[in-house]
C-alpha positions in Angstrom: 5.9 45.5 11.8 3.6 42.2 11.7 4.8 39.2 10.0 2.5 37.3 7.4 3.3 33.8 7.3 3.5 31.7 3.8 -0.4 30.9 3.4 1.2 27.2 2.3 1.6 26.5 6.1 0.0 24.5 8.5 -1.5 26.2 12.0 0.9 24.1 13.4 4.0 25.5 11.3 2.9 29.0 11.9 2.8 28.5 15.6 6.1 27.0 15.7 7.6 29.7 13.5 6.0 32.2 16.0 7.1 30.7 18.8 10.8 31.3 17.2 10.5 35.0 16.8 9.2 35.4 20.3 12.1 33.3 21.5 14.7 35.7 19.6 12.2 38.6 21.6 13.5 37.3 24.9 17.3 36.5 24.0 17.4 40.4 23.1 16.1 41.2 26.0 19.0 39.4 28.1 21.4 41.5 26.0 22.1 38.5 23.0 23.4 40.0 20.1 22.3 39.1 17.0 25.0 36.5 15.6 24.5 34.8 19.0 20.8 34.8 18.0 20.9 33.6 14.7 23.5 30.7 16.2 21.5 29.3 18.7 18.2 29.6 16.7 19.5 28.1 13.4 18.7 31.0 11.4 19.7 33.2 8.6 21.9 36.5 10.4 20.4 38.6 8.3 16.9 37.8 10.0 17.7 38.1 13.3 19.3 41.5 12.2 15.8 42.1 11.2 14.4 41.0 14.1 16.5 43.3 16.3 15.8 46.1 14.7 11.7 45.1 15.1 12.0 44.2 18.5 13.9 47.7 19.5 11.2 50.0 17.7 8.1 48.2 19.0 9.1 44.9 21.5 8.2 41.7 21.4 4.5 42.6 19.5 6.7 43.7 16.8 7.4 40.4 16.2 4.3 38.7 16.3 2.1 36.7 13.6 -0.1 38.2 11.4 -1.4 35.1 9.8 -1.4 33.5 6.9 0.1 35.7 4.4 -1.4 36.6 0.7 -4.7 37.9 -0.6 -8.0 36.0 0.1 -9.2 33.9 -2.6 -11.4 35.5 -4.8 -13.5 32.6 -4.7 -15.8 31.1 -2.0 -16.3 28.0 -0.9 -19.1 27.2 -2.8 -18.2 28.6 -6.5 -14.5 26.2 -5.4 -16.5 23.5 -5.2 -18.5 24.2 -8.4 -15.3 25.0 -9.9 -14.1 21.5 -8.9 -17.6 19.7 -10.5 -16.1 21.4 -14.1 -12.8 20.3 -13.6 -13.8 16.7 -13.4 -16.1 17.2 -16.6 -13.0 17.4 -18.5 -12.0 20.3 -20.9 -14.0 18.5 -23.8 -16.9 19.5 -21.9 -16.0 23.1 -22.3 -15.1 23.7 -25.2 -11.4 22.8 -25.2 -11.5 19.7 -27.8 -8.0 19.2 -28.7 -5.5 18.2 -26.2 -7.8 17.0 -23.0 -5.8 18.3 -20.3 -6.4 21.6 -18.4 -3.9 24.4 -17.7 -3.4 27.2 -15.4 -4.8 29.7 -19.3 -8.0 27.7 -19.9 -8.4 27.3 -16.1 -8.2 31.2 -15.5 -10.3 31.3 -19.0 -13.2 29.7 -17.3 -13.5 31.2 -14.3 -13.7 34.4 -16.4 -16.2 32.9 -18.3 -18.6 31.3 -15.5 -18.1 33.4 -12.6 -17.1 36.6 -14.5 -13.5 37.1 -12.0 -10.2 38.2 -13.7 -7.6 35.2 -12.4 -4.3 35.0 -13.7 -2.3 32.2 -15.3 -0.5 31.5 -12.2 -3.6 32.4 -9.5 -5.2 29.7 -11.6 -2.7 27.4 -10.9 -2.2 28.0 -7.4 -5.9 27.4 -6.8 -5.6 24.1 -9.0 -3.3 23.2 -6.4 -5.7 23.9 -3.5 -8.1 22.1 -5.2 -6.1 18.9 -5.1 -5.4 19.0 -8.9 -2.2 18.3 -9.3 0.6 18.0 -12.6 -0.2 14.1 -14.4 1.2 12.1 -16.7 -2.0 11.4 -18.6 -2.5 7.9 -19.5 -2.6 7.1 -22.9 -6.2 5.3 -25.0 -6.5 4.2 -27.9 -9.2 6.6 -30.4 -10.6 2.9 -31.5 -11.8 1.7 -28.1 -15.0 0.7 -27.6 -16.1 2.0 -23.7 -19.6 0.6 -24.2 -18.0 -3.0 -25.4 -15.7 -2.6 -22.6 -18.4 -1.8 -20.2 -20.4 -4.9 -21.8 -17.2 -7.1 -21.6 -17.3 -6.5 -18.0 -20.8 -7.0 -17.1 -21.6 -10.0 -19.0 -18.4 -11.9 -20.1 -16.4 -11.4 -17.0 -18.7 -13.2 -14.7 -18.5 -16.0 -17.0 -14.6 -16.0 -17.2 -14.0 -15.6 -13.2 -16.6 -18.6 -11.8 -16.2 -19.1 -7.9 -12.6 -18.6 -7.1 -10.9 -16.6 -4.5 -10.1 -13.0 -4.4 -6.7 -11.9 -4.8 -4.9 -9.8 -1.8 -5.4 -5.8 -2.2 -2.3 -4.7 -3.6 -1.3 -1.8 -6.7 1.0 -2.3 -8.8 1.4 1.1 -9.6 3.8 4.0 -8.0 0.7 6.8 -7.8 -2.0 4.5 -6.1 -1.7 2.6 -3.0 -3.1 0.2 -2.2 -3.4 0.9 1.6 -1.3 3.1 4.1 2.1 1.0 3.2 1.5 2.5 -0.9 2.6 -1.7 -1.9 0.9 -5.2 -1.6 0.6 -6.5 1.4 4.1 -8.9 2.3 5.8 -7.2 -1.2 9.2 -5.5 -0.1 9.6 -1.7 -0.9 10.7 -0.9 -4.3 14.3 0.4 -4.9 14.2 3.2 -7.3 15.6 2.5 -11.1 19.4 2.6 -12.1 19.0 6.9 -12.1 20.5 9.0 -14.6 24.5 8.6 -15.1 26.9 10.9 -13.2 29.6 12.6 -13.8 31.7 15.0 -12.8 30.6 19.0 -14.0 32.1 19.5 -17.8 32.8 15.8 -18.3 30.0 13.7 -20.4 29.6 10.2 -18.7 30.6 7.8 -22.0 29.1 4.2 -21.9 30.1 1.9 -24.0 27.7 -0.1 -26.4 27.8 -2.7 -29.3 28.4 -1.1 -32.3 26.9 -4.4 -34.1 23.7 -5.6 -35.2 21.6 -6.3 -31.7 19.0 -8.1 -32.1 15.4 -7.7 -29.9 13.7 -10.1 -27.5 10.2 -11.2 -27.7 8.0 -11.9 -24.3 5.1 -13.9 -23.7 4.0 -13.9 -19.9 0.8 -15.2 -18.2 -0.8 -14.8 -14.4 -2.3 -17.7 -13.1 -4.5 -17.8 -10.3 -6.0 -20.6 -8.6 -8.2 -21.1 -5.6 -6.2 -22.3 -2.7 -3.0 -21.7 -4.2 -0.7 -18.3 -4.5 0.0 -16.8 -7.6 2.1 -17.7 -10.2 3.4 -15.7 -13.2 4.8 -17.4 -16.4 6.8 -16.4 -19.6 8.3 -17.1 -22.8 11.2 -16.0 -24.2 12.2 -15.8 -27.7 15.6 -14.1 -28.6 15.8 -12.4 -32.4 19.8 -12.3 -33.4 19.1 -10.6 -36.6 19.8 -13.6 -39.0 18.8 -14.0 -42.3 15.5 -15.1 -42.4 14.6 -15.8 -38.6 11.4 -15.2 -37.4 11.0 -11.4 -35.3 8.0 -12.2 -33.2 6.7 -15.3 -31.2 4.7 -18.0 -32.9 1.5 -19.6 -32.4 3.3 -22.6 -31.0 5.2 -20.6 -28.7 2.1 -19.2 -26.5 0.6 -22.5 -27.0 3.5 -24.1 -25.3 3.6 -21.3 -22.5 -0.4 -22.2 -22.1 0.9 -26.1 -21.7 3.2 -25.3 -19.1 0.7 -23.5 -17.3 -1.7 -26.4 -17.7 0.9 -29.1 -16.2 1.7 -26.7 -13.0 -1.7 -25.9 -12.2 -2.6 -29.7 -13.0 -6.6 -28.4 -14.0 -8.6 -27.4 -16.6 -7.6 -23.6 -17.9 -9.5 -20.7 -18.6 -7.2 -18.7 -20.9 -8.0 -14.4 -21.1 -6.3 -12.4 -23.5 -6.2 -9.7 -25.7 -7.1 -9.6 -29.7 -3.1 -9.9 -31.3 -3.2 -11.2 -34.5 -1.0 -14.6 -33.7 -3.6 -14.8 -30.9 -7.0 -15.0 -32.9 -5.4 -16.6 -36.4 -6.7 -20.0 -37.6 -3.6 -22.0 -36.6 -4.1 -20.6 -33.1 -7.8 -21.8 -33.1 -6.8 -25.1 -34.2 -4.2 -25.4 -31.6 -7.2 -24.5 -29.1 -9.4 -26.6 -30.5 -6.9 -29.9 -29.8 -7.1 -28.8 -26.1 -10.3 -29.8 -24.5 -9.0 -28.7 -21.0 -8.8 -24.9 -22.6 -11.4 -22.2 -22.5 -10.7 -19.3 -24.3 -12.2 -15.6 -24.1 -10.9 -12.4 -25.8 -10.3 -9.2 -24.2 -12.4 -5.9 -25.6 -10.6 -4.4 -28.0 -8.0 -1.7 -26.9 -8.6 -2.0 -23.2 -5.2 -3.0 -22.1 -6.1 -2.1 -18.5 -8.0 -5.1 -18.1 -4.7 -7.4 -18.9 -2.5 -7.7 -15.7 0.7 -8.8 -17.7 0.5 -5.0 -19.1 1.6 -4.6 -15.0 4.2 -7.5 -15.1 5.4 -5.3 -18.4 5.9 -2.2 -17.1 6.9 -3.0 -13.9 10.1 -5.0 -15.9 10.7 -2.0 -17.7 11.0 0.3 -14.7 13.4 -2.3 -13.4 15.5 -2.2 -16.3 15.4 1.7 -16.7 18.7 3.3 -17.5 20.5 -0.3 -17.9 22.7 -1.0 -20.9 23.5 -4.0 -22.6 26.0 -4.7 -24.8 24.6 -7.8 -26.3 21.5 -9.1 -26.5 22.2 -12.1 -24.3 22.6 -10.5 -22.2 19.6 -8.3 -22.0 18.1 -12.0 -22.1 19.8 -12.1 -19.0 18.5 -9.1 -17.1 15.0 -9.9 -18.1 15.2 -13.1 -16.7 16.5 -11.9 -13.7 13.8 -9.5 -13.4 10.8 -12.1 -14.2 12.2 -14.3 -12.4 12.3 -12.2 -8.9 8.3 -12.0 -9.8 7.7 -15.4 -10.3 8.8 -15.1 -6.1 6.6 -12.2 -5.3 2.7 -13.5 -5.4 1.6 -10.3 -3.5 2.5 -8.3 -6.3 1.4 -10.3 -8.8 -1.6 -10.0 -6.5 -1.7 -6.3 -7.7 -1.4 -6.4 -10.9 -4.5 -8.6 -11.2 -6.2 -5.8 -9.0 -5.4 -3.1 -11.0 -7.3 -4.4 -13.5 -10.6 -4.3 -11.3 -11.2 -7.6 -12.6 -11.5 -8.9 -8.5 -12.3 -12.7 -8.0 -15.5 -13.6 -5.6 -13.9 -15.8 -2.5 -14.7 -19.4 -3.1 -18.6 -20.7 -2.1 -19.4 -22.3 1.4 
């Protein structure tokens, strides 16, 4: 008999795994057995049973290749790649308005429909997969947004934010797009991996033991600052909430306002403030507190576009950091954020990231 290989290998793989069964072909012929086989060959007894029994009805051609194993796709190369141009239109395009997100049904549904060849649910998904799509965690927008007063934003406010300056080291801040070959920022160490899920042994529940009382939250205010000729620095302000009677849950306008003055005295030079709409952020005591600063410009983010802010990175990067971490008090969750912020405030190449992420890059500094 011939033997397909899995169509999911490489030339190179299917050469090597060749290569194996002809090897077995000649240990037969000195007389091996087929426990003695499987031993030195590292595999399974029950193929190289197989393989003995091939080898003694038709020799070593018994046990050669027959290629890649599996039918041929139904589909050439060139209704693939139209296949491909539809995926990228989105499902919206094609009639699939609610939940814009394709699967192995509507993609075997719409070959049917355009090229008029049965697939099923799982042939669809195989060929997804050899398309390069692959299973997401879509990103989540807001219904509100704007894109064409984003896109504005961009073009004509950005240019007027950013001024000469310098450009910020390539870098990602995120886990599914590199930045280069390393997959980090340039100089940034390699990530360890969050806490993981609690173990235990099989049958026994892991118990962890939390406060039972009132907790409280915490309340964060961070900034990036860049400035030409100098690294990166990150900022933050934190407010802890015990829960009291009558204390205030959220920062105040004289809390960002101080975080902006301490950026202001460590960059010693006038500031150009970006942020996004929140309500403490455009009220009239904020304004006013603007307004006293003549070393402050300030310019408002699109609404909903929270991609262009590189504190969302600083955010999310803190909670992957803290994932699966309890605390029993909130102290001393105080604690392990400022732990965690801290470490960042040491780390400009990352922080060099999360301001690329946003796309919002800075042109290098005139001659």
């Amino acid at each position: 008999m011939k033997y397909p290989d899995s169509g999911g290998m490489t030339a190179k793989e299917r050469a090597r795994r060749e290569a194996v069964r002809l090897r077995a072909a000649e240990l037969f012929a000195a007389g091996i057995g087929a426990p003695e086989v499987a031993r030195q060959l590292r595999v399974s007894p029950k193929s190289a049973c197989q393989w003995r029994r091939d080898w003694a009805a038709g020799g070593p051609a018994a046990l050669a290749s027959s290629g890649p194993g599996g039918q041929r796709c139904r589909l050439g190369p060139a209704l693939r790649e139209k296949l491909a141009a539809m995926l990228e239109q989105g499902p919206a395009a094609h009639g699939w308005d609610e939940g814009q997100v394709w699967t192995g049904a509507r993609v075997a549904a719409l070959i049917g429909r355009k090229f008029h060849i049965a697939y099923s649910v799982s042939g669809a998904t195989r060929l997804l997969h050899r398309l390069g799509f692959t299973p997401q965690m879509p990103a989540r927008r807001a219904a509100e947004r704007d894109e064409a007063a984003v896109t504005a934003w961009k073009e004509d406010t950005w240019p007027e934010v950013k001024g000469p300056g310098r450009r910020p080291a390539a870098g990602s801040a995120s886990r599914t797009r590199p930045a280069g070959s390393s997959g980090r920022p340039p100089g940034a160490l390699p990530q360890a991996p969050p806490g993981g899920a609690p173990r235990g042994r099989r049958g026994r529940t892991p118990v962890v033991t939390v406060s039972g009382r009132r907790s409280g939250r915490i309340s964060l205010a961070g900034l990036i600052a860049l400035r030409s000729g100098s690294r990166t620095r990150l900022g933050y302000r934190i407010r802890v909430h015990h829960g009291h009677r009558g204390e205030r849950r959220s920062l105040s306008e004289a809390d960002y306002m101080r975080l902006v003055d301490g950026a202001h005295q460590l960059l010693r030079a006038p500031v150009v403030l970006l942020w996004d709409r929140l309500g403490t952020h455009v009220s009239k005591r904020m304004r006013q507190l603007v307004a006293a600063r003549s070393w402050l410009t300030v310019f408002l983010l699109p609404a909903y576009a929270p991609e262009l802010n590189p504190v969302e990175g600083v955010w999310a990067h803190c909670r992957h950091r803290l994932a699966n971490l309890t605390a029993g008090t909130v102290d001393r969750l105080e604690t392990l954020v400022r732990n965690r912020l801290k470490s960042l405030q040491y780390r400009p190449a990352t922080l060099d990231g999360f301001m690329a992420e946003t796309g919002l890059q800075l042109d290098p500094p005139l001659p």
